[in-house]
N, C-alpha and C positions, 0 to 999 in steps of 0.2 A: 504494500500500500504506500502509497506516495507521501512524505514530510514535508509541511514548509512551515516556514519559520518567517518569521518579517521579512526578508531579504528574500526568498523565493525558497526553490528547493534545496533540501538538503539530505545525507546520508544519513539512517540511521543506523545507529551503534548498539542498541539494543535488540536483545535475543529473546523471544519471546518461549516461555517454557509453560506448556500446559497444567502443569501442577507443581507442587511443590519441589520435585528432583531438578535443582539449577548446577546440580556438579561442578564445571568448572566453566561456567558461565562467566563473565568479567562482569558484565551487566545483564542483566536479569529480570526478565517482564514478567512479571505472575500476575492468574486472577486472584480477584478477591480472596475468595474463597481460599484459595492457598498461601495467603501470604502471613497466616502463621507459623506455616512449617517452613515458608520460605527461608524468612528470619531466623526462622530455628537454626537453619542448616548452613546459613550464612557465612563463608569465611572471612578472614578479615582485610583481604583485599577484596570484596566482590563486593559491587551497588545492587540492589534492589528497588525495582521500579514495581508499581500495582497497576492492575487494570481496574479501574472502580467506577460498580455501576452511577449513575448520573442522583439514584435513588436511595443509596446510603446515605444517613443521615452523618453529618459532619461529624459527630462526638463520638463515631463509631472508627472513624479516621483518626483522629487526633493522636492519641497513647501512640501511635506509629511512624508518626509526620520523622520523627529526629532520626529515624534507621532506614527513612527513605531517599531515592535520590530524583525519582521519578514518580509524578502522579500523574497518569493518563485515566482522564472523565470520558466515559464513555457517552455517546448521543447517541440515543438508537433514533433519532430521528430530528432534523433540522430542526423543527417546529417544535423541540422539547427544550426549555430552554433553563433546565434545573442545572446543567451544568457550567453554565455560568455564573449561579449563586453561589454553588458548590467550590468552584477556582477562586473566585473572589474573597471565601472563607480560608481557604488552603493559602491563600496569602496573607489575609489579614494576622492569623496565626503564627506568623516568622520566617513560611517554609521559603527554603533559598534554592532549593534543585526545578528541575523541572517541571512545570504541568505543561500537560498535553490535552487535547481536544483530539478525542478521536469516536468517526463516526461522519455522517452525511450532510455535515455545515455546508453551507453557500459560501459563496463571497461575498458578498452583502453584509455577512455574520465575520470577516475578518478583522476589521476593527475596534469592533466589538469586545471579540475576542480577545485579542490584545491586549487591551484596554482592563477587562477584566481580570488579567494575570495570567492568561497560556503566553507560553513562548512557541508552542509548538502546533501544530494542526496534522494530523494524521488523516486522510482520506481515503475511502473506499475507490477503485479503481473506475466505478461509473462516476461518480465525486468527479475526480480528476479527470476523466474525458470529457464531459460536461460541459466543466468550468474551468480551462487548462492556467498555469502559473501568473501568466502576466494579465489574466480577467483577475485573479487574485492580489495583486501587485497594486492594476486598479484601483479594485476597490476601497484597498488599504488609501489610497491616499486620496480617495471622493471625499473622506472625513477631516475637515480640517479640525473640528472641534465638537465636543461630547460631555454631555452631562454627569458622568461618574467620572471620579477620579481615577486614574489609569495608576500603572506599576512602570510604568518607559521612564519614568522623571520627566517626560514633558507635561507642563501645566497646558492644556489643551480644554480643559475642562470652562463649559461658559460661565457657572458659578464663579470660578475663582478668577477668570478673566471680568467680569462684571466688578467681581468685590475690588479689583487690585486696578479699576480704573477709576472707580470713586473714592477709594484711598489715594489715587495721582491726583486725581480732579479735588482730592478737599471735601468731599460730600461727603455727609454723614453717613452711613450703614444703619439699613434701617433693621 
């Protein structure tokens, strides 16, 4: 399945392992569901990334966040859009490795995205036929400015662009 990342495409480096046996995996993609035994098995050079459904609730994640290096939200479908609440909590929490969005987003949805804390977008191969890199590239940059606060460090956001020109201009904040 195809990666991109802000800049377009990219390799990925992660090995995806059905169940908990990641042997001598360097990085290591388990589901959910095995990513107890994952960690159990874990050596001390190997990452561990999860695949988690979009419908786990965050406090089920958490106790995990600090032995992860990878969180990929699954979307089972564009129009489900729990997994950007979901990235947006996995960041507000500290995590510093990767999230990923994986599943049947648009480009419309990569801004967005971004913005909410994925670095990374993971696509199903009709995804990617679709809607090929630079319709993706695009639409990244149709957004000049957005109402949540993003993870990029650019202040893009219209709230903070409003507040910080009435603060120029001398006008009170109401």
């Amino acid at each position: 399945m195809p990666l991109l990342d802000r800049n377009g495409s990219r390799d990925d480096r992660w090995t995806r392992s059905d169940g908990a046996a990641i042997g001598n995996i360097p990085a290591a993609l388990v589901p959910w569901e095995a990513l107890t035994e994952a960690l159990a098995a874990q050596t001390p050079d190997q990452e561990i990334g999860v695949i988690l459904p979009n419908s786990v609730p965050f406090a089920e994640l958490a106790p995990f966040l600090a032995r992860l290096a990878l969180v990929a939200i699954a979307f089972p479908a564009y129009s489900d859009g729990r997994g950007f609440s979901l990235a947006r909590q996995v960041r507000r929490a500290g995590f510093q490795g990767e999230v990923r969005a994986n599943g049947p987003l648009i480009a419309d949805q990569f801004a967005y995205a971004l913005s909410s804390g994925f670095d990374t977008i993971e696509l199903p191969e009709a995804s990617a036929a679709r809607q090929p890199v630079p319709q993706w590239l695009h639409a990244r940059e149709s957004f000049s400015a957005t109402y949540q606060r993003g993870y990029d460090g650019a202040e893009r956001n219209i709230l903070d662009r409003r507040k910080a020109a009435r603060a120029a201009s001398g006008i009170a904040a109401e």
